[in-house]
C-alpha positions in Angstrom: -49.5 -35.8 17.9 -47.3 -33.0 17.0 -48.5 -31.2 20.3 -47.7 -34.0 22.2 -44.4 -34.3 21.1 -43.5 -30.5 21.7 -45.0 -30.7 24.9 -42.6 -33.7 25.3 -40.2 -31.5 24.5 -40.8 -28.7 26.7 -40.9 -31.2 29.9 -37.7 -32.7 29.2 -36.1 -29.3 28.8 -37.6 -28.0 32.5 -36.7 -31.2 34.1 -33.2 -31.9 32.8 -32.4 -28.3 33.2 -30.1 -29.0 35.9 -28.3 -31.7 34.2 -27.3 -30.5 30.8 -25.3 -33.8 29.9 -29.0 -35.8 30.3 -30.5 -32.7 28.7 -28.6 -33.3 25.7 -28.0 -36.9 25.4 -32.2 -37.2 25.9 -33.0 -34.4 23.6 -30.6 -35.8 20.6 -32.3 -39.5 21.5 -35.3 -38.1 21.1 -34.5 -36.1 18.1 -32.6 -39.0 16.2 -35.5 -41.5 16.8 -38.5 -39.1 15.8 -36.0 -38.6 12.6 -36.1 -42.3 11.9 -39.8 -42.5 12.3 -39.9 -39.5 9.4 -38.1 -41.9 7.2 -40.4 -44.7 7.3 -43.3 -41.7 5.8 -45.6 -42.7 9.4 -47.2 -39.3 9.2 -47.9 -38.7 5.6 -49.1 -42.4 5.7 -51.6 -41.4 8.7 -52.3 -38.1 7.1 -53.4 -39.9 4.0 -55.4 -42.7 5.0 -57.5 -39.9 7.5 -58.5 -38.0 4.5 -59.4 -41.6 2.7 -61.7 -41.8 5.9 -63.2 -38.8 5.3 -63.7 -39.0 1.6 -65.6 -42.5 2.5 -67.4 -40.8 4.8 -68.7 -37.5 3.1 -69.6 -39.6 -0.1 -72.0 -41.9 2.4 -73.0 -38.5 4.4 -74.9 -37.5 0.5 -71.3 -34.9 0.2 -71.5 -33.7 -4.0 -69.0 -36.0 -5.6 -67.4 -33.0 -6.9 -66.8 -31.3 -3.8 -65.3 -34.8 -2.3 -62.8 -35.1 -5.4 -61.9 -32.0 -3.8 -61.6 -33.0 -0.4 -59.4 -36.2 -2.0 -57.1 -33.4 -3.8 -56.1 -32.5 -0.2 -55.0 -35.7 0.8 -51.1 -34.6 -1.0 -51.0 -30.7 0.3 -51.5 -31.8 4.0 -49.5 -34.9 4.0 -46.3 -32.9 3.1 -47.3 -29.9 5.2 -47.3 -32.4 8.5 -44.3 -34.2 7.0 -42.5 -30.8 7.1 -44.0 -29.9 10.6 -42.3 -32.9 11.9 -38.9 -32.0 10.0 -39.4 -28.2 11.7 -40.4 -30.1 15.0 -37.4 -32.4 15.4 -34.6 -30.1 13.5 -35.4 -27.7 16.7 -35.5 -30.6 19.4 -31.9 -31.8 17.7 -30.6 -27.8 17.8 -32.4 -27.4 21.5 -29.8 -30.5 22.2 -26.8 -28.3 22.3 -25.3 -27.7 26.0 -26.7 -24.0 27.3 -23.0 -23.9 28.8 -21.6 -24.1 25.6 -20.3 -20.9 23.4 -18.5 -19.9 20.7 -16.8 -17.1 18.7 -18.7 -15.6 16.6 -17.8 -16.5 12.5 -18.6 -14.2 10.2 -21.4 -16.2 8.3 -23.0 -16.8 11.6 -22.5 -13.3 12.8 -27.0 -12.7 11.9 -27.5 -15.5 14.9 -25.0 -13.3 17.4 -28.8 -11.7 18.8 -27.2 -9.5 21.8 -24.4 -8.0 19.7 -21.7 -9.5 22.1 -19.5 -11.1 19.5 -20.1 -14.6 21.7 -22.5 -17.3 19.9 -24.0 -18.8 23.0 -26.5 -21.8 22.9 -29.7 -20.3 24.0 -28.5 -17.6 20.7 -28.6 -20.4 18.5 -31.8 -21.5 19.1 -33.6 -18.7 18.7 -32.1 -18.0 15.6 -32.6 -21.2 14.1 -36.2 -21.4 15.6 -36.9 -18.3 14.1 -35.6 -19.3 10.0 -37.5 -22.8 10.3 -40.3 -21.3 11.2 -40.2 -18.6 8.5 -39.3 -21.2 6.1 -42.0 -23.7 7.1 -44.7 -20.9 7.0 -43.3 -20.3 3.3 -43.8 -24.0 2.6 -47.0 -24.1 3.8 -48.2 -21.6 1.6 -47.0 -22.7 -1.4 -48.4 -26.2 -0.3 -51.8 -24.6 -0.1 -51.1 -22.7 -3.7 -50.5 -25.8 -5.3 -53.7 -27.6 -4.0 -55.6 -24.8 -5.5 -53.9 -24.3 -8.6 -54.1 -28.0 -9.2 -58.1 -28.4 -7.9 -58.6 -25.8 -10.8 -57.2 -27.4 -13.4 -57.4 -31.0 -13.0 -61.0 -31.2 -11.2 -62.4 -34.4 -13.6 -65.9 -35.2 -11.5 -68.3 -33.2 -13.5 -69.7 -30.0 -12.0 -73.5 -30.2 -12.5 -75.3 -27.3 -13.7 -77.9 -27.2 -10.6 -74.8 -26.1 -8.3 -75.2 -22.3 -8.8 -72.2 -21.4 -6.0 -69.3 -19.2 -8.0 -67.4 -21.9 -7.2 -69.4 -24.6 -8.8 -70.0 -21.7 -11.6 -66.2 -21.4 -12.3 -65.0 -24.7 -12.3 -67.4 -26.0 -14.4 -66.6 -23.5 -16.7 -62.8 -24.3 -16.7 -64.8 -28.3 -17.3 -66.3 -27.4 -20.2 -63.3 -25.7 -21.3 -61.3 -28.5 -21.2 -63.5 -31.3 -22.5 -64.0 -28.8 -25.7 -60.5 -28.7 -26.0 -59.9 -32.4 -26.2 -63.0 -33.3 -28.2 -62.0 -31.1 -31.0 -59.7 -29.4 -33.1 -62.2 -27.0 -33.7 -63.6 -24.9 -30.8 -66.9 -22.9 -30.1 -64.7 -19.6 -28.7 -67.7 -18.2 -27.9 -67.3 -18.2 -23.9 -63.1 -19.0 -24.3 -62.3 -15.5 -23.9 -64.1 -14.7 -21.2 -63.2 -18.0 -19.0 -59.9 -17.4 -19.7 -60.2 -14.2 -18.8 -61.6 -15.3 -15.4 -59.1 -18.4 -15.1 -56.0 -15.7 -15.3 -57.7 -13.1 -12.8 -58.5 -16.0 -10.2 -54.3 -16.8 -10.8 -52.8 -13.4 -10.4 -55.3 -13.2 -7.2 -53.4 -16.5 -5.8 -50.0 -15.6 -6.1 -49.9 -11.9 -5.2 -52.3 -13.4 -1.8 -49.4 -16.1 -1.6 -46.6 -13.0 -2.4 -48.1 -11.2 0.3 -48.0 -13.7 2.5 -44.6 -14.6 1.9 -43.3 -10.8 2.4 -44.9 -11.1 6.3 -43.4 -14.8 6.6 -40.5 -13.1 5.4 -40.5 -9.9 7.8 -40.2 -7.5 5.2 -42.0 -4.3 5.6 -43.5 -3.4 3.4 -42.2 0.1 3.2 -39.4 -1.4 2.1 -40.4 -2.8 -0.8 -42.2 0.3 -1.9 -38.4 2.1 -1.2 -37.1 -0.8 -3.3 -39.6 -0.1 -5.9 -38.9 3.4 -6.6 -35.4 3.4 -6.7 -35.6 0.2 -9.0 -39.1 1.3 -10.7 -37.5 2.5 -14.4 -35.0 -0.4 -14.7 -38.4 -2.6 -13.5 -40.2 -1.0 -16.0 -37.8 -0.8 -18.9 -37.2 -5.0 -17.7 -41.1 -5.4 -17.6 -42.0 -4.0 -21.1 -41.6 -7.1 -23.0 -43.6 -9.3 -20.7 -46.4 -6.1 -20.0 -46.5 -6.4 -24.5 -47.2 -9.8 -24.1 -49.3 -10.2 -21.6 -51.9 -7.6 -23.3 -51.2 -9.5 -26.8 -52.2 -12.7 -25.0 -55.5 -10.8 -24.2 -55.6 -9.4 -27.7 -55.5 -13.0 -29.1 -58.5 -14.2 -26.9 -60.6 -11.5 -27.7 -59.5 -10.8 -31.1 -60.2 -15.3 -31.7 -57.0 -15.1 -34.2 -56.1 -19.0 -33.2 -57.5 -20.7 -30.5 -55.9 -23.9 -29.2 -55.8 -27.0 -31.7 -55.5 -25.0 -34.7 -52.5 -24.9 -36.3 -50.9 -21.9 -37.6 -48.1 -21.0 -40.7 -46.1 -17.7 -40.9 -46.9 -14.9 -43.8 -44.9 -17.2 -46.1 -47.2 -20.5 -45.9 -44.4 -22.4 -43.9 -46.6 -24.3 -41.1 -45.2 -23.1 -37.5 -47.6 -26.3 -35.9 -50.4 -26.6 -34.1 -51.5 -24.2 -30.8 -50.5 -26.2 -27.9 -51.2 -23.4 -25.2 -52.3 -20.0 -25.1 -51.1 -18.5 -21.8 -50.3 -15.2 -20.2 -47.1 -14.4 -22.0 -46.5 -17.2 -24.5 -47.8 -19.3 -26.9 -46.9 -23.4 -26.8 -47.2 -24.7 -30.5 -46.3 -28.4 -31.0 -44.2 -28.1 -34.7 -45.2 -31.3 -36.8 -41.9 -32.5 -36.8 -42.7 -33.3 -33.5 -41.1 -30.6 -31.1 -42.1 -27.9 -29.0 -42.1 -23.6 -30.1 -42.5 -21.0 -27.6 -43.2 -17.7 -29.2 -44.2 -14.5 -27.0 -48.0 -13.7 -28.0 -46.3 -10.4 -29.1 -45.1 -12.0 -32.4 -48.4 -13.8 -32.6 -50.0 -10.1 -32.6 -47.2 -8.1 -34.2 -46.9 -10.7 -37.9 -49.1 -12.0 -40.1 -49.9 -15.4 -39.0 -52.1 -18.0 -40.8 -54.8 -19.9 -39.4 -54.5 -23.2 -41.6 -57.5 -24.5 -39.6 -59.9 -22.0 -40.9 -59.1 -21.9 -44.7 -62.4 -22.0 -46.5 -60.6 -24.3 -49.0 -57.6 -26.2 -50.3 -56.1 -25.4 -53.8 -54.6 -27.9 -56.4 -52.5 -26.2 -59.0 -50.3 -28.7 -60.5 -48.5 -29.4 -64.4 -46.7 -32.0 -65.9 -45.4 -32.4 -69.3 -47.0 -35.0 -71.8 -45.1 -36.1 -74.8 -47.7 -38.3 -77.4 -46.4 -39.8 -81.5 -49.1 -37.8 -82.3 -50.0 -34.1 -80.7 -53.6 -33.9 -83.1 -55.0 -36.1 -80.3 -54.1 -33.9 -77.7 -57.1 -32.3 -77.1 -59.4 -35.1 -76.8 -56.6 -35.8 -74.1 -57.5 -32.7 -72.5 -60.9 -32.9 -72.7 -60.9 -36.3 -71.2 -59.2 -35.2 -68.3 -61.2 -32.3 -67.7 -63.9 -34.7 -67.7 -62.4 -37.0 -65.5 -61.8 -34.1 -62.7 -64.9 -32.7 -62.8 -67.2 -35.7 -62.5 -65.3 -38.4 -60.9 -64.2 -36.0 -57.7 -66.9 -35.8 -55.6 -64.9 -33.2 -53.0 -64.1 -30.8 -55.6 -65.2 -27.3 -55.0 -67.5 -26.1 -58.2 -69.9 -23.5 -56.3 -68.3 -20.8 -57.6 -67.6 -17.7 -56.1 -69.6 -17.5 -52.5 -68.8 -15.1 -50.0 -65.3 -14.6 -49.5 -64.4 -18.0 -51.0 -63.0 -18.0 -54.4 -63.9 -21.7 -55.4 -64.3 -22.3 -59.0 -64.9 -25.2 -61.5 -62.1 -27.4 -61.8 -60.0 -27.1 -65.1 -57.8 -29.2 -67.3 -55.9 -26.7 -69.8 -53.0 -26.8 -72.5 -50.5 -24.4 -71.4 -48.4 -24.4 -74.5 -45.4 -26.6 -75.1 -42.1 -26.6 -73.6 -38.8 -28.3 -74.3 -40.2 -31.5 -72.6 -43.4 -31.5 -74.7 -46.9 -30.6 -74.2 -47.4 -28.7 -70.3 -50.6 -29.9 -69.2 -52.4 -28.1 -66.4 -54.6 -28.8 -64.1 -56.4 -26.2 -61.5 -59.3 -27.5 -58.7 -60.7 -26.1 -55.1 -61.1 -28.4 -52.4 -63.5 -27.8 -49.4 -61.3 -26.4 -46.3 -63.1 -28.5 -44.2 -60.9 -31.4 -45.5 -58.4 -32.4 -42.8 -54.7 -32.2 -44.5 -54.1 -36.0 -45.0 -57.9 -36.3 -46.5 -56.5 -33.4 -48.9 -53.3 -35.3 -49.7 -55.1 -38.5 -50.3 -57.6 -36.8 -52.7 -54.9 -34.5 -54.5 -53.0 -37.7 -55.2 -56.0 -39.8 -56.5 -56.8 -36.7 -58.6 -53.2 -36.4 -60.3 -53.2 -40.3 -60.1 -56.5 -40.6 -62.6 -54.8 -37.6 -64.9 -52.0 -40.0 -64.8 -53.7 -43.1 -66.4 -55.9 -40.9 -68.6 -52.4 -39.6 -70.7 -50.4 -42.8 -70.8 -53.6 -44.8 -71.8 -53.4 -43.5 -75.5 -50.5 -45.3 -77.4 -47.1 -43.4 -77.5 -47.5 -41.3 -74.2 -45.1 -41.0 -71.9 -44.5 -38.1 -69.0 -41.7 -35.5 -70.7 -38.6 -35.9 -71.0 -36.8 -34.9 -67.6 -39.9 -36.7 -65.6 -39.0 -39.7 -67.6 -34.8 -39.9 -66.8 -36.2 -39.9 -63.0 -39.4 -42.4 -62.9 -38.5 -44.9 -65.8 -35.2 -44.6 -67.8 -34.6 -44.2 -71.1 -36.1 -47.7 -72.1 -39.3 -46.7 -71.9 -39.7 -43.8 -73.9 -41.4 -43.8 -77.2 -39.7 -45.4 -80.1 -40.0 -42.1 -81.9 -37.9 -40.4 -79.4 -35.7 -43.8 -78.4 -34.8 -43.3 -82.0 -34.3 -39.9 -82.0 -31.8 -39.3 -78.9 -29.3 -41.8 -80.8 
């Protein structure tokens, strides 16, 4: 169709030659109502339901369902790449529509369209020049159209490769596949083929955009001389701008092959305060989602360069807590004790009491006097819990534990939590007599 139309084109500018007042007033018809057709999305319209027709098809014709979610991926790219060959097409017919008699003094910002030199911009002048930029600019678009598609059949290919398709192709993206359903199934991945996918994934990306830079320096016209001039002049200013991103990119390598963090795990600075969980490891930074619900961006440079804790792979969870007991009587305070210690190391089934094993440093739990402070007797209490606990699971059994410790003191007659515990939880009225009386 888009021939058709140019070689519309072409006729009416040999037959109207003669008469530039038709010449014009037919061309700019011409243009305006092809414009107006653009509007209404005709072509992306046909372009789409064509590529419909062919996905039908190639499914019937026994096509690998996976290559035809391809083929469907298309549908967008070439839609918008004949929607902009229209825009090139008719933005010329509308310029074309100037009178060749026609000429003008040459403005400065114009003075690149001026092709002969003879400070006179003439018609024919003008639409070479302009011919020549839309062009260059829809070549550009076209590439970057065709970029897209295959950045975006990479990563968001959902029909499932099957393993009996041994093409690279097939090879790769089910690889990239596996990658991602890993990533979504669990919190917890198998690394063992992550670094070398990833590896791949970012080699196949450079290759498509230095292929689409390339392409855009001869769309461009510039030689490429030229940019090897530009790049020695420029090369220690590029290089003293490039160092940062050159250190991250090879500490984003370092962290894949190193398997410090992978993504899902969450990760805390050297001081324990939690930075979030791994978002997305890419070439330069690192996406963590904070829990308070935000985004960080650190460079992989500070993921390499500081000590950074994997909270995901602790081998356990430590409860150290104390709390001071105040009783009428302190001779029954170590059957107290001993209850508790009871109480913590039978009824908590998740409690760590392996002892030490490999590089874990589990041990019995323990229920100790600590000696007494000025709120009364500091009770203790020190357990392991397996790592494999996810944090709330922790948090619920932490709190059950120092719940149960909880009943086991105020069960025996004159308890009460010390003294500055007690102002915060229960008020003065409900503190022992013996001590009611004494802070009168």
């Amino acid at each position: 169709m888009s021939v058709g139309f140019l070689r519309l084109t072409v006729f009416l500018n040999e037959a109207l030659s003669a008469q530039p007042v038709l010449e014009t007033l037919a061309l700019s018809t011409l243009g305006l109502f092809a414009l107006s057709v653009l509007h209404t999305g005709f072509f992306p319209k046909s372009m789409r339901s064509i590529v419909d027709l062919i996905y039908d098809a190639s499914l019937v014709l026994g096509l690998a369902p996976w290559r035809a979610e391809i083929l469907l991926k298309f549908k967008k790219p070439l839609a918008d790449i004949v929607q902009g060959l229209m825009y090139f097409l008719v933005s010329n017919i509308l310029v074309n529509a100037i009178p060749e008699a026609w000429s003008w003094d040459v403005p400065p910002l114009l003075s690149f369209c001026d092709i002969n030199g003879d400070g006179t911009l003439e018609a024919a002048e003008i639409e070479a020049a302009f011919y020549n930029v839309s062009c260059r600019i829809w070549g550009a678009y076209v590439v970057y159209q065709v970029l897209t598609f295959l950045q975006t059949t990479k990563s968001t290919l959902e029909t499932p490769v099957p393993r009996k398709s041994g093409s690279p192709l097939a090879v790769y993206l089910r690889s990239l596949q596996e990658l991602r359903a890993e990533r979504r199934a669990s919190t917890k991945l198998d690394t063992s083929n992550i670094s070398s996918t990833w590896c791949v994934d970012k080699i196949v990306t450079t290759f498509l955009w230095l292929v689409a830079g390339l392409c855009w320096q001869r769309i461009a016209g510039i030689q490429m001389q030229t940019l090897l001039a530009v790049g020695g002049v420029g090369g220690l200013a590029l290089s003293l701008a490039a160092k940062n991103i050159t250190q991250n990119i090879i500490s984003g390598f370092l962290i894949f092959f190193n398997r410090r963090l992978v993504e899902g795990e969450e990760i805390a600075d050297s001081k324990g305060e939690s930075l979030g969980v791994v978002n997305k490891i890419g070439l330069t930074t690192t996406v963590v989602h904070r829990l308070e619900g935000d985004k960080l961006i650190l460079p992989n440079s500070h993921l390499v360069d500081n000590s950074i804790i994997n909270v995901q792979r602790r081998n356990f969870w430590l409860v150290e807590e104390g709390f001071p007991l105040v009783l009428t009587s302190f001779i029954n305070l170590n059957k107290v004790i001993i209850e508790m210690d009871e109480a913590v190391k039978e009824g908590f089934q998740e409690v760590c009491i392996l002892g030490h094993q490999h590089d874990s440093v589990c041990e019995e739990p323990l229920v100790y006097f600590a000696g007494y402070g000025h709120q009364g007797a500091m009770i203790k209490v020190r357990a392991y819990f397996p790592g494999a606990l996810a944090r709330h699971e922790f948090y619920r059994a932490r709190s059950n534990m120092l719940l149960k410790l909880n009943d086991i003191a105020l069960s025996h007659q004159g308890a009460a939590i010390g003294l500055e515990a007690h102002f915060v939880w229960g008020g003065r009225a409900d503190l022992p007599a013996a001590q009611q009386h004494d802070s009168h």
